[in-house]
Each structure stands twice: as C-alpha cells, then as structure tokens.
NUMI-823913 format. One record per residue: chain; residue in one letter; x, y, z of N, C-alpha, C, O, CB in turn; residue number from 0. Coordinates in steps of 0.1 Angstrom, whole numbers. Each point is the difference from the previous one (the first is absolute). Glycine has a CB too. Example, Ala and Ser with C-alpha at 12.3 -4.5 7.8 and 13.67 -1.06 7.14 Angstrom:
('A','A',(132,-57,78),(-9,12,0),(9,12,0),(10,0,7),(-29,-12,5),0),
('A','S',(15,23,-19),(9,11,0),(-8,11,8),(5,11,1),(7,-17,-23),1),
END
This chain:
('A','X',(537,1430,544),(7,8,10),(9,-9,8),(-4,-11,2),(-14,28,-1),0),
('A','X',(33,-13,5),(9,-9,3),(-9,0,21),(-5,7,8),(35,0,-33),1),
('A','X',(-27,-17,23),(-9,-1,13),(7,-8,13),(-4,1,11),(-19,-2,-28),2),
('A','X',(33,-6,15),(11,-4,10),(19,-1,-2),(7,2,-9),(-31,-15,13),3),
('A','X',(25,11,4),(17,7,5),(4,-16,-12),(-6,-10,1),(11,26,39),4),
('A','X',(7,-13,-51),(1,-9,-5),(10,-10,7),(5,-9,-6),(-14,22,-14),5),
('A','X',(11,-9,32),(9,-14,7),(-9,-10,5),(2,-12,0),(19,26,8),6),
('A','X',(-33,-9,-2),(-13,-6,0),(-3,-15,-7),(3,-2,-12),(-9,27,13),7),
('A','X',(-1,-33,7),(-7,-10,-12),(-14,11,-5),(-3,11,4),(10,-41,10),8),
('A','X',(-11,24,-22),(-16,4,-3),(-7,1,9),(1,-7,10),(-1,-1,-26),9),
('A','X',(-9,17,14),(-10,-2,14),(-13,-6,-1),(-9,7,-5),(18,13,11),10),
('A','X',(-11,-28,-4),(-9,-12,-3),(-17,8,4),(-4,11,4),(26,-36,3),11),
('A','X',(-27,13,-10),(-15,7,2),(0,-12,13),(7,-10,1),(-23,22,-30),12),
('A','X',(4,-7,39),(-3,-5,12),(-16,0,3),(-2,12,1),(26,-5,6),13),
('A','X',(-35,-12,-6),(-10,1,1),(-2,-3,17),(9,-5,7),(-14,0,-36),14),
('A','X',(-5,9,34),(-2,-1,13),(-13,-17,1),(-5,-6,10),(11,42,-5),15),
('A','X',(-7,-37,-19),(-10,-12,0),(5,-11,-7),(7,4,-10),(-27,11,11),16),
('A','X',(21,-28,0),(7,-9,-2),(-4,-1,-18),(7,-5,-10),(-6,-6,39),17),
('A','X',(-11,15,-30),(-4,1,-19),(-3,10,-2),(-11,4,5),(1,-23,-12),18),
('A','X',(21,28,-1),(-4,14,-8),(-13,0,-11),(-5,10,-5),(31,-4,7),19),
('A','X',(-29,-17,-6),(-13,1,-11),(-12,-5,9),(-10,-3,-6),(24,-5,-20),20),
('A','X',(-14,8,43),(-14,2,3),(-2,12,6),(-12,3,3),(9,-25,-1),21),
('A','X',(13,30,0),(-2,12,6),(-13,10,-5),(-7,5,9),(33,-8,-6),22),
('A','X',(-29,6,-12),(-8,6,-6),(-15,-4,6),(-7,7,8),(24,-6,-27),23),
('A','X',(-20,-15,14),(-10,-5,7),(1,-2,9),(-7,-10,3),(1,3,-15),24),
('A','X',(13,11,22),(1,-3,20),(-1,14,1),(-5,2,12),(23,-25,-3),25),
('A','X',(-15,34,-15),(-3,15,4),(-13,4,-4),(-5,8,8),(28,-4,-11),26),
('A','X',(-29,-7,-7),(-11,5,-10),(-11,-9,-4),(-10,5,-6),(27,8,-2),27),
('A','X',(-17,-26,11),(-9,-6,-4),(-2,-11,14),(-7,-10,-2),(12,16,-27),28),
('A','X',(0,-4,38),(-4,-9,16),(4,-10,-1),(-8,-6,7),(-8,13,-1),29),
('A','X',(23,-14,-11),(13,-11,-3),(8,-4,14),(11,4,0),(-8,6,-25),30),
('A','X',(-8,-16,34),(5,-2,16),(14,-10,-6),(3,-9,-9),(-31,7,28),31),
('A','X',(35,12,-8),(17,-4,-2),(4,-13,2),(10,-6,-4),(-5,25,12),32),
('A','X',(-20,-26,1),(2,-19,-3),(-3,-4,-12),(-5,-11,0),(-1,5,22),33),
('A','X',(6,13,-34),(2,-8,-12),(16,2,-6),(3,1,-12),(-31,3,8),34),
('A','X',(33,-4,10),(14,6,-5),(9,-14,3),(3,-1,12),(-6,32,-5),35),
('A','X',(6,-40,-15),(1,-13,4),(17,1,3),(5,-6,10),(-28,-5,-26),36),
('A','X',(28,17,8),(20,9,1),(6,3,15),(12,3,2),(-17,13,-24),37),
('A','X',(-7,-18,33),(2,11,15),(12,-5,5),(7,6,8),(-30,-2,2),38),
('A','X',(25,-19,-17),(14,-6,6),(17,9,-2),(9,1,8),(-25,-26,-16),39),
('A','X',(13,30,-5),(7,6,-6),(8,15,8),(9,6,-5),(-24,-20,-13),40),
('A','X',(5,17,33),(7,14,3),(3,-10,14),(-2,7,10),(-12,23,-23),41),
('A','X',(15,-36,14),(6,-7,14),(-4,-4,14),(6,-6,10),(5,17,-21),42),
('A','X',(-27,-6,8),(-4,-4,12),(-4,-15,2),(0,-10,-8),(-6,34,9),43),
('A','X',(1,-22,17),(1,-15,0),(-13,-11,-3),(0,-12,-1),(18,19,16),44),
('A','X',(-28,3,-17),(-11,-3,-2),(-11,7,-6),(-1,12,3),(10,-22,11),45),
('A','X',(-16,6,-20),(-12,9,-12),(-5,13,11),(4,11,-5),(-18,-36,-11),46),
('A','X',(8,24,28),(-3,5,8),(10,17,3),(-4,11,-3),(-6,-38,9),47),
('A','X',(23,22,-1),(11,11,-1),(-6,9,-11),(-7,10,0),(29,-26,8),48),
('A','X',(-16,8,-19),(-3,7,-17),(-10,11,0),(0,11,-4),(4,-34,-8),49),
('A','X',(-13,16,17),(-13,8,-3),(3,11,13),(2,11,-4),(-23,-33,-9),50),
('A','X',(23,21,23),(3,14,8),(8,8,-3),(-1,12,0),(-4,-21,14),51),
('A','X',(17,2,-17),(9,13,-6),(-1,5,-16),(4,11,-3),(14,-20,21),52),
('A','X',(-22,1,-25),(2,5,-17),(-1,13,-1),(8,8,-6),(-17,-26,-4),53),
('A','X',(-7,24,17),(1,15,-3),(6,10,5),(0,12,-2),(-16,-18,-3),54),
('A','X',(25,-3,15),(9,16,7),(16,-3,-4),(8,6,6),(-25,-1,19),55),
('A','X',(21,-16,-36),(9,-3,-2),(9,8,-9),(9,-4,-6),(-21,-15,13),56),
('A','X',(5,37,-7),(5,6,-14),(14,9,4),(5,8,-7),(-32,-6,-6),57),
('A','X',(29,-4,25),(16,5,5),(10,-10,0),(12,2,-2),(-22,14,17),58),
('A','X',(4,-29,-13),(6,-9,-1),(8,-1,-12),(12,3,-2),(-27,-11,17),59),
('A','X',(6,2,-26),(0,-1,-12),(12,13,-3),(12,-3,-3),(-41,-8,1),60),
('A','X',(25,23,3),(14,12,-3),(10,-8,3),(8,-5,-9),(-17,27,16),61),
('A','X',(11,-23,9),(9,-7,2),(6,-7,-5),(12,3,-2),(-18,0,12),62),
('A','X',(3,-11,-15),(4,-17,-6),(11,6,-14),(11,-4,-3),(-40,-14,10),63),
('A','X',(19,29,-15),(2,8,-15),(13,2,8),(10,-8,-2),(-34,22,-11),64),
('A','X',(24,-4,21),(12,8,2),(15,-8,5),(11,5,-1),(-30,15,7),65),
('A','X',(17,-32,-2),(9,-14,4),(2,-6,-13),(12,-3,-1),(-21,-3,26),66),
('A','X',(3,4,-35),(-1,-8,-7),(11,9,-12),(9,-6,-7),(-36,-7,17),67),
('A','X',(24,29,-10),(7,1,-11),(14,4,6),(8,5,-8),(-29,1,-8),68),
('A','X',(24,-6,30),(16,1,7),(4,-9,-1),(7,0,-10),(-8,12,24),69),
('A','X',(0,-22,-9),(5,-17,2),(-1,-7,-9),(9,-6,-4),(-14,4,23),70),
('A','X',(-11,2,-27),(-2,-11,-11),(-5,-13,9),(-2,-11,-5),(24,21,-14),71),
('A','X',(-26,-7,34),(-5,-10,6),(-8,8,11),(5,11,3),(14,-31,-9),72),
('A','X',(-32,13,12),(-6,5,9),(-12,-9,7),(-8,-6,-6),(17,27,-5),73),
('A','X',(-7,-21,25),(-11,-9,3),(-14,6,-2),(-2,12,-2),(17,-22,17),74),
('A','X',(-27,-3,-13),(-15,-2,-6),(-4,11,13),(4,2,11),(-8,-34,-23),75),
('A','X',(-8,39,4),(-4,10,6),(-4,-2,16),(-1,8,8),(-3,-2,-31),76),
('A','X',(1,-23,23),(-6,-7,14),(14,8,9),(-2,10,7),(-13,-40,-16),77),
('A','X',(26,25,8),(15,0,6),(0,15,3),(3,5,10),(11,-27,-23),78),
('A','X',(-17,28,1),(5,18,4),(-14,2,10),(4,8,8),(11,4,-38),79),
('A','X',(-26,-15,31),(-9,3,10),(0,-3,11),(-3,8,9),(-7,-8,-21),80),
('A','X',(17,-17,14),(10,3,15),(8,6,6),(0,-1,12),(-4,-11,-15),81),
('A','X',(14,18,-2),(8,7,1),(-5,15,2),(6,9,7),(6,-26,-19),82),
('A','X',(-23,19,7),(-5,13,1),(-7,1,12),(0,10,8),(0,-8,-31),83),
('A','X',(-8,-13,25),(-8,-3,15),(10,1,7),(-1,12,3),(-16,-28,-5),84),
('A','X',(28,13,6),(9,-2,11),(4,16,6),(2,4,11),(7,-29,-24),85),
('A','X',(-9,32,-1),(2,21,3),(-12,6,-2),(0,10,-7),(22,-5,-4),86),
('A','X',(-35,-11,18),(-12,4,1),(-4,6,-12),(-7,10,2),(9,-8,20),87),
('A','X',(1,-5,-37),(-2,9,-9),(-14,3,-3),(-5,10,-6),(25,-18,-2),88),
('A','X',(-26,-4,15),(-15,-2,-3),(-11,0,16),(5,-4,10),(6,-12,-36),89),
('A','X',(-21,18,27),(-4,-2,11),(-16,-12,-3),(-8,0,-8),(21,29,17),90),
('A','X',(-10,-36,2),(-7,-11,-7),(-13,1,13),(-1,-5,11),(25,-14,-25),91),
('A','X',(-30,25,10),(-16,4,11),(-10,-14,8),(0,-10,-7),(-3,32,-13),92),
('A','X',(-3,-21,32),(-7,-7,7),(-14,-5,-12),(-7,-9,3),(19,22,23),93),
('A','X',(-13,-6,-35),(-12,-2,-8),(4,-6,-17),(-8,1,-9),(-4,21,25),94),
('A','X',(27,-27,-18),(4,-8,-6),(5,11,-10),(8,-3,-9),(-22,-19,16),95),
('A','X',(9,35,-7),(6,12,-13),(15,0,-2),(7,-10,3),(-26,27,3),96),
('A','X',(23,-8,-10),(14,3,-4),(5,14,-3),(-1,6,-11),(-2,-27,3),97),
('A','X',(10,27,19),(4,11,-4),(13,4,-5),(7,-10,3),(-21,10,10),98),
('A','X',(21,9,-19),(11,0,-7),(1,-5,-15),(-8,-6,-7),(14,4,29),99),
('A','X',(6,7,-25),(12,0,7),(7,12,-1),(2,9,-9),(-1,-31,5),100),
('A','X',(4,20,15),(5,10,6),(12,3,-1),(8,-9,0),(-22,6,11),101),
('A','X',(19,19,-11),(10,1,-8),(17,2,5),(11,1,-6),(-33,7,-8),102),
('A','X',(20,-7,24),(13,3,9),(2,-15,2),(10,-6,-6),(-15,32,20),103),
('A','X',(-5,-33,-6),(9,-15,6),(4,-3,-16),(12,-4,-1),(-29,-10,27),104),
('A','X',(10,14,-40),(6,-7,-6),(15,6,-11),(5,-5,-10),(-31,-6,14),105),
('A','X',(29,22,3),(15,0,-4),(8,-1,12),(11,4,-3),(-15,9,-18),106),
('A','X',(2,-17,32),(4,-5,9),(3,-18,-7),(11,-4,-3),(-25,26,21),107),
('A','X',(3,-28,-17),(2,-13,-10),(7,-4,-10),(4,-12,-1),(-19,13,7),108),
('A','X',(17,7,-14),(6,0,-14),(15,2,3),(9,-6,-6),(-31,16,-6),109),
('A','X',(23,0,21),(17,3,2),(4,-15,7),(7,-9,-5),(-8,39,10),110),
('A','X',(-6,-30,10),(5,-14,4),(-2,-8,-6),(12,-4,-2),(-13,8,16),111),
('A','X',(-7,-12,-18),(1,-14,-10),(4,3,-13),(4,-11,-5),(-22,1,16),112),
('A','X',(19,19,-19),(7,-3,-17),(7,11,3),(1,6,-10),(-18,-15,-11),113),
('A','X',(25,17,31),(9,9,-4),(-4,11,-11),(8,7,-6),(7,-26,13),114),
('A','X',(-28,20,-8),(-3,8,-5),(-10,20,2),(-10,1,7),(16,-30,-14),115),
('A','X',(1,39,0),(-1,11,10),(-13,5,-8),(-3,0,-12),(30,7,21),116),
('A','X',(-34,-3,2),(-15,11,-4),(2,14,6),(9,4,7),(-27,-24,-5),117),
('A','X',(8,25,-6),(-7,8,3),(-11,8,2),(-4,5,-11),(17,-11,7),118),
('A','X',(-19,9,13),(-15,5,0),(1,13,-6),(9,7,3),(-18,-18,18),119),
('A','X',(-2,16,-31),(-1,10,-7),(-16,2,0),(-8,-6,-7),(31,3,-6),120),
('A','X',(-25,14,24),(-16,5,5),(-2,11,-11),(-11,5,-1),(12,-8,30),121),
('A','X',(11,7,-38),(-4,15,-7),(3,-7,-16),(6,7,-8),(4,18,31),122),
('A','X',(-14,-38,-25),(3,-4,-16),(-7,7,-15),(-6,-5,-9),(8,-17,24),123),
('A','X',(2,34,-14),(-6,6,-12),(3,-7,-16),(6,-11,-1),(-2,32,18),124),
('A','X',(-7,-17,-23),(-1,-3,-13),(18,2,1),(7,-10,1),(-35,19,-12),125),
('A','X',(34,8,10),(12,1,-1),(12,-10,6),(10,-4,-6),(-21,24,3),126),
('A','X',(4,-24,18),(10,-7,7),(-1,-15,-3),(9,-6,6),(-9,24,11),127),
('A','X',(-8,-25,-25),(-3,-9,-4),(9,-3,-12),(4,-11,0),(-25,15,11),128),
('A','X',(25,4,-19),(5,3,-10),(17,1,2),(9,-4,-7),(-34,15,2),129),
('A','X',(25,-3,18),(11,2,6),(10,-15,4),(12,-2,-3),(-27,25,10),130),
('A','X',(6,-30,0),(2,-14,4),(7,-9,-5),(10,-6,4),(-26,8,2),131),
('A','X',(6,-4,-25),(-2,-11,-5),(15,5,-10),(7,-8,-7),(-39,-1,9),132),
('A','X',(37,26,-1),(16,1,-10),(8,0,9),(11,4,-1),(-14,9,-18),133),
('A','X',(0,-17,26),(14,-2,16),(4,-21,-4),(9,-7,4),(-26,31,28),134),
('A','X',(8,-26,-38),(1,-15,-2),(-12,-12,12),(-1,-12,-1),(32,20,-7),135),
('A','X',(-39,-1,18),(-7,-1,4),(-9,-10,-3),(-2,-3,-12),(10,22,14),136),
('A','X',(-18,-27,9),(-16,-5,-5),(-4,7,5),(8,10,0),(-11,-30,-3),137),
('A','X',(-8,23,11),(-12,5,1),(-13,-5,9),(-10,5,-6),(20,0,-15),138),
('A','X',(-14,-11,31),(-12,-5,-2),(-7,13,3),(5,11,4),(-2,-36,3),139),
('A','X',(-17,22,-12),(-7,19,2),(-12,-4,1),(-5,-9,-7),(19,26,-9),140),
('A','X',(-21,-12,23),(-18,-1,5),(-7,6,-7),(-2,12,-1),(4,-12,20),141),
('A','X',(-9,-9,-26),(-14,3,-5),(-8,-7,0),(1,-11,4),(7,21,-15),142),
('A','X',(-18,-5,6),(-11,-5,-6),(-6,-12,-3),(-9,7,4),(16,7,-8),143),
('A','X',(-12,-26,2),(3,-12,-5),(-9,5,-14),(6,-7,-9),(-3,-12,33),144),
('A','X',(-10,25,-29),(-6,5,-11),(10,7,-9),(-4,6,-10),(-18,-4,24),145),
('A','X',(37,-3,-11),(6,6,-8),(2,-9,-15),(6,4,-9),(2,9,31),146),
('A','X',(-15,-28,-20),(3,-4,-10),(-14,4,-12),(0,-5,-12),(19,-13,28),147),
('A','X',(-28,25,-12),(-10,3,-9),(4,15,-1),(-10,7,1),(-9,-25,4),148),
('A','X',(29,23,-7),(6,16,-2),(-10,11,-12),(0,11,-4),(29,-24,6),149),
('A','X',(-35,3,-2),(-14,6,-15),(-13,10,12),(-5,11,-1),(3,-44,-21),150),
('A','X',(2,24,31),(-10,8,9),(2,8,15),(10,-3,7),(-24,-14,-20),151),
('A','X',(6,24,15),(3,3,9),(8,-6,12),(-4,-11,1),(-13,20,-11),152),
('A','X',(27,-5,22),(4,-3,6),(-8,1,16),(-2,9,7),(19,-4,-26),153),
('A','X',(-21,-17,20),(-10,1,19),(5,3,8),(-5,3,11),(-6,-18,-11),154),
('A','X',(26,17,-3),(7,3,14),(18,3,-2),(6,3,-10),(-27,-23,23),155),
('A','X',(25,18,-1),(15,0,1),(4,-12,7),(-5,-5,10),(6,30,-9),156),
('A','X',(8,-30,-7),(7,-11,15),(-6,-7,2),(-12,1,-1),(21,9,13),157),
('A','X',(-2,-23,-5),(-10,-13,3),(9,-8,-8),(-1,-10,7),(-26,18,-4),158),
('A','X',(35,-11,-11),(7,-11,-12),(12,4,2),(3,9,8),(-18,-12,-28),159),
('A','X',(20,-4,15),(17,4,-4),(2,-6,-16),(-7,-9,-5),(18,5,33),160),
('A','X',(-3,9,-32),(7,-3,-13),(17,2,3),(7,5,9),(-30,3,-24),161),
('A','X',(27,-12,5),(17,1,0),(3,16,-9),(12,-3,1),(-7,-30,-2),162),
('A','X',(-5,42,-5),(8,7,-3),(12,-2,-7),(10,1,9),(-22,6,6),163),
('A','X',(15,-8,-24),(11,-9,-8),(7,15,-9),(12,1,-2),(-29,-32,-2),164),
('A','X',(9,39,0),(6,9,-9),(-11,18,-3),(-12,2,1),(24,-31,-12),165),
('A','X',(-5,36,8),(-5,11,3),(8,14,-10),(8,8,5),(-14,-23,22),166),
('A','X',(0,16,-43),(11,3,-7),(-13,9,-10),(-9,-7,-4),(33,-16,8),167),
('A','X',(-24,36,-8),(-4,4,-10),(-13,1,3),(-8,-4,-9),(24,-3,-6),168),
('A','X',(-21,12,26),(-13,2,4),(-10,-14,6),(-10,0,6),(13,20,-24),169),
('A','X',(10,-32,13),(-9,-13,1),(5,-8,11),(12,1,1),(-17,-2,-26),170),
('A','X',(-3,-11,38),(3,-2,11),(-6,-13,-7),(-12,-2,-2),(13,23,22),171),
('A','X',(10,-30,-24),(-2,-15,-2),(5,-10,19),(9,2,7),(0,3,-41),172),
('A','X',(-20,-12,34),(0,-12,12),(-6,-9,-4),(-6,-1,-10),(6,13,26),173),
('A','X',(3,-28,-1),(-7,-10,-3),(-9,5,10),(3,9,8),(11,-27,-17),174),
('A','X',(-25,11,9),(-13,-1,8),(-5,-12,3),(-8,-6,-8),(2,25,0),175),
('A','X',(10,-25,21),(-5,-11,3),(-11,-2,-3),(-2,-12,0),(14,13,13),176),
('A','X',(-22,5,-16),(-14,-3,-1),(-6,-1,-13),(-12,-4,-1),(12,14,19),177),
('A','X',(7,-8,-25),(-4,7,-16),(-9,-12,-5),(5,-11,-2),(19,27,-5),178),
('A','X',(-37,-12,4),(-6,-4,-10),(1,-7,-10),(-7,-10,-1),(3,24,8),179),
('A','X',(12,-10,-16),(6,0,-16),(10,0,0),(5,8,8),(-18,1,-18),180),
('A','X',(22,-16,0),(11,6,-1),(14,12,0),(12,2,5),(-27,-16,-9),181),
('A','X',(2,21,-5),(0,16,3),(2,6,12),(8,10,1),(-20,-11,-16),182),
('A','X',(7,-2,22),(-5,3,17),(10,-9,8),(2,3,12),(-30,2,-15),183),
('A','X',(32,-14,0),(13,-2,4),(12,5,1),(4,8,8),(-13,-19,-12),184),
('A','X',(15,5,-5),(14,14,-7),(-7,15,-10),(0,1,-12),(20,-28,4),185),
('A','X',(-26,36,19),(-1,15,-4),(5,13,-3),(9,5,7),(-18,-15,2),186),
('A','X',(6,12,-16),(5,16,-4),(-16,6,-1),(-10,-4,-6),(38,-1,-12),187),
('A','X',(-24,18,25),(-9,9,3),(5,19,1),(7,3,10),(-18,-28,3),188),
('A','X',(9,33,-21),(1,8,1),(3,6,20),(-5,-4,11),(-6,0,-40),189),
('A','X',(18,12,26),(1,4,17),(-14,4,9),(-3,-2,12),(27,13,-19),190),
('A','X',(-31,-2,-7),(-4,9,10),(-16,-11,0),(-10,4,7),(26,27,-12),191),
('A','X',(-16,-42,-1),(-8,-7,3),(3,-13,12),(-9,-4,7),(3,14,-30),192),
('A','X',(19,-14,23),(4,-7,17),(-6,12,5),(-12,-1,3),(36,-14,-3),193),
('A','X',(-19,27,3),(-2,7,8),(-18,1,9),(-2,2,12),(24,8,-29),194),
('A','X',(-30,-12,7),(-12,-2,0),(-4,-10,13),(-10,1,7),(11,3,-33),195),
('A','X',(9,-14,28),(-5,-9,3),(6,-6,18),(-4,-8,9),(0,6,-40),196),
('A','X',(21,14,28),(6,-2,9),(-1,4,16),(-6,11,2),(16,-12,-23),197),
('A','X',(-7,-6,30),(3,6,14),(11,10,1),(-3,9,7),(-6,-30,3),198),
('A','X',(16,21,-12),(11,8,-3),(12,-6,11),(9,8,3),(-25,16,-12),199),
('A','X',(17,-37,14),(7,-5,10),(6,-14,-5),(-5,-6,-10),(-10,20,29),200),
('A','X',(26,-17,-12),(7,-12,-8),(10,-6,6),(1,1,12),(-7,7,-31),201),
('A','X',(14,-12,13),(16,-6,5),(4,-1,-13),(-5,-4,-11),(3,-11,33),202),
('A','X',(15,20,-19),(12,-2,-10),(12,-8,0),(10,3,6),(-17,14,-7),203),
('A','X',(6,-28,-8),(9,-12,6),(15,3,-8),(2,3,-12),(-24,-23,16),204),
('A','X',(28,17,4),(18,5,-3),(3,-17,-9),(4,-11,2),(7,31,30),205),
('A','X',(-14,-14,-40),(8,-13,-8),(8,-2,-10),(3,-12,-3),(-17,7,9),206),
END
C-alpha cells in the first residue's frame, strides 16, 4: 500500500530504544533498559537520562519519522525532548514520573521550531484517520502499547503513540516506536483491528 507523499524522502523507522532487537526482551522478558549498551545513540547525555526518558520517548521518536521523511534530516530524539520541555510538552513530577505528552504545547513546538503545522484531533475515527493519511498527511494516534501483539486481546486504549503512515483498503499501515518484531514495527493491521486498540485522539502533521 502507497504509504507516503512521493516528494517525501522515505519514512524511516525510529525506535524509542537505542537497540530495536532488545525491545522484546525489555517488554516481555524484564531486560532493564541498562543493558542497552546503543543509549549513546538517541542523544542523551548520560546512561541515566536514557533510562528516564526511553519509555516515554514514543512521540518523540514520531517526531523524528515525520522530520526525517520532510527534510531527510532530523535531530537525536535527546534534542527533540528539549525542545519539547521548553513548550511543557511533558510534565516532569516531584516523584521523578513523567507525564505526557501533551498535545496542544506540542504543535505549538513543532510549528515554532520546524515550521511545522499540526493538529489536535479528539474525534480520530477509523474514517477520519483514513481521511488524513489521503490528504497526504502523518498521523500520530493513541494507543495501546499491546498493539503490537494484535493476536490478543486489547487491555486498553491509549497510552503509546505510533506514526500512522497509511490508511487504504480497510488496512491502517504505521511505525511503532515500540514494536517488538519487525512486524510490529513497520505494521499493517486491518482497521477494525487498530481500532481495537485505539484512543481515538491524535495529531495530524501537515507535511
């Protein structure tokens, strides 16, 4: 399925963890993110950082996708998290947690630092999703983080992000920062099984 605007570069894959082949065992088998020896690789300045942000790094990560296939260049997810701190995208708690991200400051961010236009979309249906991705459109869209095991039941809605890349013939192909497997990386999933999994809320990046 054609899945980006062909003036576009490619849209690259982006993982939110510095090694896509430990993800699996750091989701499923208790594999602590200090074995991930790569942390250099998303920009932070120290192992420590890494390990606080990796798991909330999956808007970021979109981000980076959605820069990467405009420009063909984009800064390390560390750089796009400062930038995002700076428009409160995130709320960084007295008990060291992490809230966000949040979706208004960050097309506030995106416009001012990459000139790039969003939109919040609270009513992202299947149709309007669909709607988006033939306008020439990305996507980020809330779900699940279990959307990459699409075999079983869904625990929930929302909580992840993925990129939304294409949306054609019943079928909703994205990357997923999180993905497991390859598979679960660059996905294709029937609709009404994203659906399963989705918040129904998102941003739509003008690109």
């Amino acid at each position: 399925m054609p899945e980006h605007n062909p003036r576009r570069y490619p849209i690259p894959i982006v993982t939110q963890y510095a090694t896509p082949e430990l993800i699996s065992a750091m989701a499923y088998d208790g594999l602590p993110p200090d074995e991930d020896s790569r942390w250099q690789e998303s920009g932070a300045p120290d192992q420590q950082t890494y390990l606080r942000w990796c798991g909330r790094w999956c808007g970021m990560a979109c981000l980076r996708m959605a820069l990467l296939a405009r420009d063909g260049d984009a800064p390390h997810l560390f750089d796009l998290l400062q930038g995002a701190l700076k428009y409160r995208c995130y709320e960084e708690r007295p008990d060291g947690s992490v809230g966000g991200m949040f979706y208004r400051p960050f097309c506030e961010f995106t416009a001012d630092t990459y000139n790039l236009h969003s939109e919040v979309i609270t009513d992202l249906t299947s149709s309007r999703l669909a709607a988006e991705t033939a306008a020439g459109r990305l996507v980020i869209a809330s779900v699940h983080k279990e959307i990459r095991r699409p075999d079983r039941d869904a625990p929930g809605r929302g909580g992840h992000l993925v990129l939304v890349t294409g949306h054609h013939d019943g079928t909703v192909a994205f990357r997923n920062p999180s993905g497991h497997v390859p598979e679960a990386v660059t996905a294709q999933l029937p609709a009404d099984t994203f659906d399963r999994f989705a918040a129904h809320r998102g941003i739509s990046l003008h690109i």
